[in-house]
C-alpha positions in Angstrom: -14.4 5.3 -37.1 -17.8 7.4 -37.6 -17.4 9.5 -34.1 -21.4 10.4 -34.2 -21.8 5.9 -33.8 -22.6 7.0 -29.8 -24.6 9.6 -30.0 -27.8 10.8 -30.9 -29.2 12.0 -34.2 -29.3 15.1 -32.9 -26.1 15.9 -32.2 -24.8 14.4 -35.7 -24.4 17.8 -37.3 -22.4 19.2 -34.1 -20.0 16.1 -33.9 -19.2 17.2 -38.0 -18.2 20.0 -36.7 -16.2 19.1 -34.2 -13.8 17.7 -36.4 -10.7 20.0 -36.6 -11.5 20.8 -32.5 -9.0 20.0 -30.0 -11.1 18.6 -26.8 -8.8 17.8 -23.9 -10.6 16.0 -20.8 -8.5 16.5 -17.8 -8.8 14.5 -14.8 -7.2 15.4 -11.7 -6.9 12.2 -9.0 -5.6 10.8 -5.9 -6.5 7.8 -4.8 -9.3 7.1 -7.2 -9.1 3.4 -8.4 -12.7 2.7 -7.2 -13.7 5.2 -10.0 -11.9 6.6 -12.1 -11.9 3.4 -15.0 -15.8 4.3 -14.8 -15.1 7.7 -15.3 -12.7 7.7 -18.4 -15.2 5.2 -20.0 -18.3 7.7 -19.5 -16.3 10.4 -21.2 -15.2 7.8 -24.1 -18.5 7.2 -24.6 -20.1 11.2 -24.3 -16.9 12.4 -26.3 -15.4 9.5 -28.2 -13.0 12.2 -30.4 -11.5 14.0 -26.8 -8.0 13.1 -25.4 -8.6 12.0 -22.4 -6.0 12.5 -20.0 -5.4 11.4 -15.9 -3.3 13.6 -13.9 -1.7 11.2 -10.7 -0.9 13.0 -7.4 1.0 10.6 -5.9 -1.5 7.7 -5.4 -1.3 4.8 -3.3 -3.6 2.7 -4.6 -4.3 1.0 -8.5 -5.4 4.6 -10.3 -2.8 4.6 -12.6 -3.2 1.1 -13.7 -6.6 1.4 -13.7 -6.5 4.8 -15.6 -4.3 2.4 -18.1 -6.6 0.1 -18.5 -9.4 2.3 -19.3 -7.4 3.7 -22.0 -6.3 7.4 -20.7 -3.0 9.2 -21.2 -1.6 9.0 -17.6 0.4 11.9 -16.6 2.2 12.7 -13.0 2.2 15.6 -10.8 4.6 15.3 -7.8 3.8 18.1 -5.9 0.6 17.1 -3.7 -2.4 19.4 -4.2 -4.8 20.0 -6.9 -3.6 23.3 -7.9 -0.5 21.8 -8.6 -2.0 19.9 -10.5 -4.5 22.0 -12.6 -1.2 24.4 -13.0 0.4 21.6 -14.5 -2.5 20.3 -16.6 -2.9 24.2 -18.2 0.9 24.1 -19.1 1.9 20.8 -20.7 -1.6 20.3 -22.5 -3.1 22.3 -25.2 -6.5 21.9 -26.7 -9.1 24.3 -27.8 -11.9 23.3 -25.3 -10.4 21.9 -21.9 -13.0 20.0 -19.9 -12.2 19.6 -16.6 -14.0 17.0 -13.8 -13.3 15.6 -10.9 -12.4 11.7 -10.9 -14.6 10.6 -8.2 -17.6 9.9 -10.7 -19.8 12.5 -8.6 -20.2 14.6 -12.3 -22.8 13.3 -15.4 -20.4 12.7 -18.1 -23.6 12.7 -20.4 -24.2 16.7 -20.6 -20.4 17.0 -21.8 -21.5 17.7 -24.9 -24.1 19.8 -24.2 -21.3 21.9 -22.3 -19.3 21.8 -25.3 -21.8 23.2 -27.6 -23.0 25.5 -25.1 -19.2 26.8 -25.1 -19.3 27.1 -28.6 -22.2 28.7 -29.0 -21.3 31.9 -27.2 -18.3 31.3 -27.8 -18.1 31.2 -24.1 -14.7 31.2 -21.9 -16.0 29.6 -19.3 -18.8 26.9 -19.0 -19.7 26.2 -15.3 -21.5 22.6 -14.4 -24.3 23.8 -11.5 -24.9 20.5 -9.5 -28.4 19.7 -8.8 -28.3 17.1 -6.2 -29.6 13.0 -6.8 -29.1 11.9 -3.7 -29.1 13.2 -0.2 -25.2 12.4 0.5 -24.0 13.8 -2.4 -23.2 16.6 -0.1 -21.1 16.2 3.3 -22.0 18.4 6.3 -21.7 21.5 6.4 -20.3 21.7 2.4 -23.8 23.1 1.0 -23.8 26.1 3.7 -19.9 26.5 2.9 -20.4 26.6 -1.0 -23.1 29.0 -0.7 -21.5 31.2 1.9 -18.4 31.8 -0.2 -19.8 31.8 -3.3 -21.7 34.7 -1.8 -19.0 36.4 -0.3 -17.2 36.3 -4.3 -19.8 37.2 -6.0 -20.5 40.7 -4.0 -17.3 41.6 -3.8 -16.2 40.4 -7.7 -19.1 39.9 -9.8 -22.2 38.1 -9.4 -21.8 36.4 -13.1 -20.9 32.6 -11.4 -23.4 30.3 -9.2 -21.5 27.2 -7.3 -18.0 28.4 -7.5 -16.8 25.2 -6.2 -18.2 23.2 -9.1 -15.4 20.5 -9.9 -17.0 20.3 -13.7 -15.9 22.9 -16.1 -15.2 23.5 -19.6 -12.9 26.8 -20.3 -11.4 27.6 -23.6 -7.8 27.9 -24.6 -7.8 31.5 -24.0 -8.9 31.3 -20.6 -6.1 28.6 -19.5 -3.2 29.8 -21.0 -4.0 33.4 -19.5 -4.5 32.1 -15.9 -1.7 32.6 -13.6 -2.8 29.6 -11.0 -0.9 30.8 -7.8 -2.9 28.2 -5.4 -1.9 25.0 -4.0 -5.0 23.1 -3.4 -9.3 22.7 -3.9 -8.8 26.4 -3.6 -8.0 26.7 -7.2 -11.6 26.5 -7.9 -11.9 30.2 -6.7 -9.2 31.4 -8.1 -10.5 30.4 -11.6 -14.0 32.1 -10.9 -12.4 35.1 -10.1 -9.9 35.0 -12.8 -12.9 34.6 -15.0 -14.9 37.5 -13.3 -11.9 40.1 -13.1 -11.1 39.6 -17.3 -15.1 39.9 -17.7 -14.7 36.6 -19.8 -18.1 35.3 -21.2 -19.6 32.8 -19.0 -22.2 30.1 -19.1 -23.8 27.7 -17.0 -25.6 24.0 -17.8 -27.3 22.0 -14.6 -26.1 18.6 -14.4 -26.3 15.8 -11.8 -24.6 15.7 -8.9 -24.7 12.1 -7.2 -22.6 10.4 -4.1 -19.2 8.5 -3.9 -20.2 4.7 -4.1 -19.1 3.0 -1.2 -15.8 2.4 -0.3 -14.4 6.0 -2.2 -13.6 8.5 0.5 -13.7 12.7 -0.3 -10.3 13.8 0.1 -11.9 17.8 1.3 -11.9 18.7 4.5 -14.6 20.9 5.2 -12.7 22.8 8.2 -9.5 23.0 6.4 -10.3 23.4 3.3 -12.9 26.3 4.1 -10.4 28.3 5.8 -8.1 28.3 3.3 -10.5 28.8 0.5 -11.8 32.0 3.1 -8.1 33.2 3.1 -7.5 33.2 -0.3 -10.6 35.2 -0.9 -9.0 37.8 1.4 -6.0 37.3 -0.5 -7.5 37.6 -4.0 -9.8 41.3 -2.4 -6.2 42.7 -1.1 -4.6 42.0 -4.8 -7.2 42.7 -7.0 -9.6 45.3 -4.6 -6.8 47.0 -2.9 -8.6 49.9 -2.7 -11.6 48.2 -1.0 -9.2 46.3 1.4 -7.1 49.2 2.5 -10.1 51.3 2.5 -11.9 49.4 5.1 -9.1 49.1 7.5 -8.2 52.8 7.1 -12.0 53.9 8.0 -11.8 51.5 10.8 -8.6 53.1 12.1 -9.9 56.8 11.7 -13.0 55.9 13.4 -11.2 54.3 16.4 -8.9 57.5 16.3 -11.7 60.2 16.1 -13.3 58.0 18.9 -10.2 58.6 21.3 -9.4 61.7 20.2 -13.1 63.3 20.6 -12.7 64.1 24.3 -9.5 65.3 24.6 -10.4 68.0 21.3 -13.6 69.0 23.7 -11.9 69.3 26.4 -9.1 71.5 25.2 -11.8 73.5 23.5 -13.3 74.3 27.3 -10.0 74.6 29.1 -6.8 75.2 26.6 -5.1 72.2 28.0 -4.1 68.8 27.0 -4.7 66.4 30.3 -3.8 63.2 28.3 -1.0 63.5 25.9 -0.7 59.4 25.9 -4.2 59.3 24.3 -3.3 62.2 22.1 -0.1 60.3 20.5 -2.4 57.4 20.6 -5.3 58.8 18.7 -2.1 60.9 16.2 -0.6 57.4 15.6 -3.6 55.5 15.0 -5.1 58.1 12.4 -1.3 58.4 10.3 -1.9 54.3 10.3 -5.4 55.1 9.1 -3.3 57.5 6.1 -0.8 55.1 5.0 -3.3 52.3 4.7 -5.4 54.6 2.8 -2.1 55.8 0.2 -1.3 51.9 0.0 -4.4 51.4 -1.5 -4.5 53.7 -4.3 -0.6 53.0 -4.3 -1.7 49.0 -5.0 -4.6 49.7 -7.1 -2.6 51.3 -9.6 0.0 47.7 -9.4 -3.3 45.8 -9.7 -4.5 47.8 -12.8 -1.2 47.0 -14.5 -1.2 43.3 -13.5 -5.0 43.0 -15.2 -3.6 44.6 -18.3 -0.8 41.7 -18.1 -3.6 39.8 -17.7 -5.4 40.8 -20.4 -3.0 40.8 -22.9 -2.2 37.2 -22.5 -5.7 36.7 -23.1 -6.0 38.6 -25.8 -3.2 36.8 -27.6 -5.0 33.3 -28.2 -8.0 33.7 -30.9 -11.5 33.4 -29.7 -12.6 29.6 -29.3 -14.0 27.6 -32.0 -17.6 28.6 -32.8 -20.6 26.3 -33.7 -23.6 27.4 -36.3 -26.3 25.3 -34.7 -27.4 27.3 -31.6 -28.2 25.0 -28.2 -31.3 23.4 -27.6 -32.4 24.7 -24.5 -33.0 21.0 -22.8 -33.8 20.4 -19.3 -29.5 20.7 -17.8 -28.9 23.4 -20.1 -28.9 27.4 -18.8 -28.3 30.2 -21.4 -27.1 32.8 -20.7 -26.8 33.0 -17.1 -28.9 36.4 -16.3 -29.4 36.6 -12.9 -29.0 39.5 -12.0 -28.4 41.3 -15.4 -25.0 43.5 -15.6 -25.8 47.0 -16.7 -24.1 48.4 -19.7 -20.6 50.3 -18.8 -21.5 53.8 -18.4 -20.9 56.8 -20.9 -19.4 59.1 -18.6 -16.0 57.3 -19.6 -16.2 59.7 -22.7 -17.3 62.8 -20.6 -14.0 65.2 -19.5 -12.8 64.8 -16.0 -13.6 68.3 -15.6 -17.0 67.5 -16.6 -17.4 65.3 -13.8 -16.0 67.2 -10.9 -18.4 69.7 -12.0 -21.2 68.1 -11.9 -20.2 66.3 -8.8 -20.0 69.6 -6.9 -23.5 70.5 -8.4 -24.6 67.0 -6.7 -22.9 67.6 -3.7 -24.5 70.9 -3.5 -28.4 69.0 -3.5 -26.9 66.8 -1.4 -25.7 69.7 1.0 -29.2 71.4 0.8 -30.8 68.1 1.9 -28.5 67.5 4.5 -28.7 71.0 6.1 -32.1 71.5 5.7 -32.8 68.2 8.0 -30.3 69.2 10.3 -32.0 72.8 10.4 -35.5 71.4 11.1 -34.4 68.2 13.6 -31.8 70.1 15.7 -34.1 71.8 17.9 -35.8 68.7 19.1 -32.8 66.1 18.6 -29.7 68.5 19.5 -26.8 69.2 16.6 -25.0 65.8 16.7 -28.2 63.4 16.5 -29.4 65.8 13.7 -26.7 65.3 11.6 -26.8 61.4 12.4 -30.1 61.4 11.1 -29.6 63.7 7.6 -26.1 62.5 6.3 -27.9 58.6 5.3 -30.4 60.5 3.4 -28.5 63.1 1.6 -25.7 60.3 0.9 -28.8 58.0 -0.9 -29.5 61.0 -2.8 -26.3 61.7 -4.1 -25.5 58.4 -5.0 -28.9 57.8 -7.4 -28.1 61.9 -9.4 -24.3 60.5 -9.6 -25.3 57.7 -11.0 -27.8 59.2 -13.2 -26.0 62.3 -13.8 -22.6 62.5 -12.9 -20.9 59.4 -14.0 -23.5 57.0 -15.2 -24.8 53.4 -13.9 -21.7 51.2 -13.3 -21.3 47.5 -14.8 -22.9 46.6 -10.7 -26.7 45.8 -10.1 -27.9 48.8 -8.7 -28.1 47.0 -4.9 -24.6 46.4 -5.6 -23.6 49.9 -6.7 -25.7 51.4 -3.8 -23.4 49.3 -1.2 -20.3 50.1 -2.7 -21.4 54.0 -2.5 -22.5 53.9 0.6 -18.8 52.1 1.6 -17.1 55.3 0.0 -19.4 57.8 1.8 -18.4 56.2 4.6 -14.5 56.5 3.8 -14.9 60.2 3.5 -17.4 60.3 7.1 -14.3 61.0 8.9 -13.6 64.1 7.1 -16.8 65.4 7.0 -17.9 64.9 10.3 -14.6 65.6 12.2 -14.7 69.0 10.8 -18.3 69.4 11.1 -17.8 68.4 15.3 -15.0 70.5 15.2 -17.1 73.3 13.9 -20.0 73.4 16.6 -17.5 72.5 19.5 -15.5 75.6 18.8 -17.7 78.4 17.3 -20.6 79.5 19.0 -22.2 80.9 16.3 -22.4 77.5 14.2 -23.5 76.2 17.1 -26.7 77.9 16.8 -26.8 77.7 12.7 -25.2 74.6 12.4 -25.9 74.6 8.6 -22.9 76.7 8.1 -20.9 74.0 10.0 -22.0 71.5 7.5 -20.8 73.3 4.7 -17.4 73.0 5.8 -17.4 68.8 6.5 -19.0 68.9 2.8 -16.2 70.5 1.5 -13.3 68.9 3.5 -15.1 65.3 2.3 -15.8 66.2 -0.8 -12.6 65.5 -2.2 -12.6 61.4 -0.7 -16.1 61.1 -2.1 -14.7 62.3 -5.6 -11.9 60.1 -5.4 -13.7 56.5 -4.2 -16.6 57.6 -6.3 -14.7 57.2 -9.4 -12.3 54.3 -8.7 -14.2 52.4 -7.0 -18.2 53.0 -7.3 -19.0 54.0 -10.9 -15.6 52.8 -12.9 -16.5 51.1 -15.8 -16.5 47.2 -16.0 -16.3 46.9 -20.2 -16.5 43.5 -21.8 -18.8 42.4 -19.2 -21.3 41.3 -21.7 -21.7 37.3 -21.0 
């Protein structure tokens, strides 16, 4: 059988080409006889030399027989839920290129090709279908807000390298599957394999293809309630695993905050008296700030786990040989996106070969600018504005300063857009507020003297918060994100 019969003359030379590839079409269903023999046959025609195979979760109706009829290889998954169901596609199948679509004939089988190629192109591990919208039900209520809203939350807090992250239409390569460790049981699996994809820096793509309504009579089986809840707790799940840092970090600042807050008044008022009136809220505030600590130490405790879990990671993916790779580069038609720039990823800094030494030094040289800022403002606005609403005022800008010589001179531009970075900075000055500050209030409440110079007292918060900027600087601001390159 000539496999290029179906398709157009300009695709001839790919499909040659194609000929020792392994392309596996996986299709996950449940309760799709209204579809899915339409479906099978669109993906016979757009890839005539793919296995085509239909994973069952326990439907009720004819999808089997139909998915017999249409000429798949049927397989069974017991356990209800797609991730059970992807996790058992990725381990029983193998393939070069696996591409993955839902059976509900909502995708364009027609740009599978195009996907493929674009895949082979790069070579890219991951080839992500963007839906662009035919119809106006193609979407149910509230889905479009829910896509974008966690597709936003994943892509500031992982990577911004994937658009619709709950895109049922993939292609990944064999590298990608057999290195992904699918711990979810349902439509949340889609974010897991983003994030999988963004936390290995795997080479993505993206091609626009059409996204159309179930015909009548086929019913969504995603709830958008349910199923948005538990894609939102995985998120959290998948920050407190593989950002531990960031995870900890926030609910430590919070705790210290709330401590300092209850702690303040009894600190002044055993300044002006010598005595302790509340002990409760003294244990309270003690209590509340060592919580604050051993969230902070779990943390860098987990972050260190999470490293070693990446590497893990890593080397699984590192032991399957780059996919298959075309010489005739992708037309850049009307569905098709390469590469997907927005917003470019900066190159991983230099200051990875710089000495650690090197660093602290030049961070202390930074801190010093920023301490000259910082105490100049708080020189020339405490007159007018009083200590406290000076220093409120000057540690924003001196912190902005820091951050842009750091990242210029100190360690370099991260992997992050620079928006991103800035945040992320901005978080870890925060972190190290509660050191700086506390001793800095501690200061002027108990000294006269810095009181009236209250530069002095921001010497010693710089140096007591000097050593949390450091730290969160490093690991979690300006690390370096090699192998970002997509």
């Amino acid at each position: 059988m000539n496999l290029a019969s179906n398709l157009t003359t300009r695709s001839v030379r790919f499909v040659e080409e194609l000929d020792n590839v392994r392309i596996a079409v996986l299709i996950p269903c449940y309760n799709e006889a209204l579809t899915i023999g339409k479906v099978i046959k669109s993906f016979r025609h757009s890839l005539p030399f793919a296995d085509i195979y239909v994973f069952d979760n326990n439907s009720t109706d004819d999808t089997v027989a139909e998915a017999i009829d249409a000429g798949a290889i049927v397989r069974r998954e017991n356990q209800q839920g797609k991730g059970h169901v992807i996790r058992r596609m990725f381990r029983d199948i193998e393939a070069d290129f696996y591409v993955i679509v839902d059976g509900d004939d909502t995708y364009d089988a027609a740009i599978a090709l195009d996907m493929i190629k674009t895949a082979m192109t790069g070579p890219y591990d991951l080839v992500n279908c963007v839906r662009r919208e035919t119809t106006g039900i193609a979407y149910r209520a509230g889905h479009r807000l829910g896509n974008k809203l966690l597709t936003g939350v994943v892509r500031s807090i992982f990577g911004n390298r994937v658009t619709d992250m709950l895109s049922g239409y993939k292609v990944l390569s064999k590298r990608f599957v057999k290195s992904f460790p699918t711990q979810s049981d349902g439509f949340d699996v889609e974010t897991e394999l983003t994030v999988h994809s963004l936390q290995l820096s795997m080479p993505v793509a993206h091609v626009e293809g059409n996204y159309g309504g179930r015909p009548e009579g086929s019913t969504s089986k995603l709830n958008t309630y349910r199923d948005g809840l538990r894609i939102s707790r995985l998120i959290l799940r998948l920050i407190r695993h593989e950002r531990p840092v960031l995870f900890f970090g926030v609910i430590s600042a919070v705790l210290a905050s709330l401590s300092f807050v209850i702690a303040a008044p009894i600190v002044g008022t055993y300044i002006e008296s010598g005595t302790v009136p509340r002990f409760p809220s003294a244990f309270l505030a003690m209590g509340i700030m060592l919580l604050a600590a051993l969230n902070f130490l779990t943390g860098l405790v987990l972050d260190t786990v999470s490293r070693g879990r990446k590497e893990l990671r890593m080397l699984a993916y590192l032991q399957h040989p780059a996919p298959p790779q075309t010489t005739i580069h992708n037309s850049h038609s009307c569905n098709t996106v390469l590469p997907f720039v927005a917003p470019p990823r900066l190159k991983a800094p230099q200051s990875n070969q710089r000495s650690f030494q090197k660093q602290i030094l030049r961070f202390v040289i930074v801190g010093f600018f920023g301490y000259l800022v910082n105490a100049g403002l708080v020189e020339l606005l405490a007159l007018t504005a009083g200590p406290i609403l000076a220093q409120a005022i000057a540690f924003p800008a001196a912190v902005s300063l820091t951050w842009w010589l750091n990242r210029h001179y100190t360690f370099g531009a991260s992997a992050y857009p620079a928006r991103q970075e800035w945040f992320r900075y901005i978080f870890a000055s925060t972190l190290g507020w509660a050191a700086n500050n506390g001793v800095y209030i501690w200061f002027i409440l108990s000294y006269n003297t810095l009181y009236q110079h209250p530069s002095l007292a921001v010497a010693g918060g710089s140096l007591a918060g000097m050593l949390f900027n450091f730290s969160f600087s490093r690991w979690l601001v300006f690390r370096p994100d090699y192998g970002s390159a997509i």
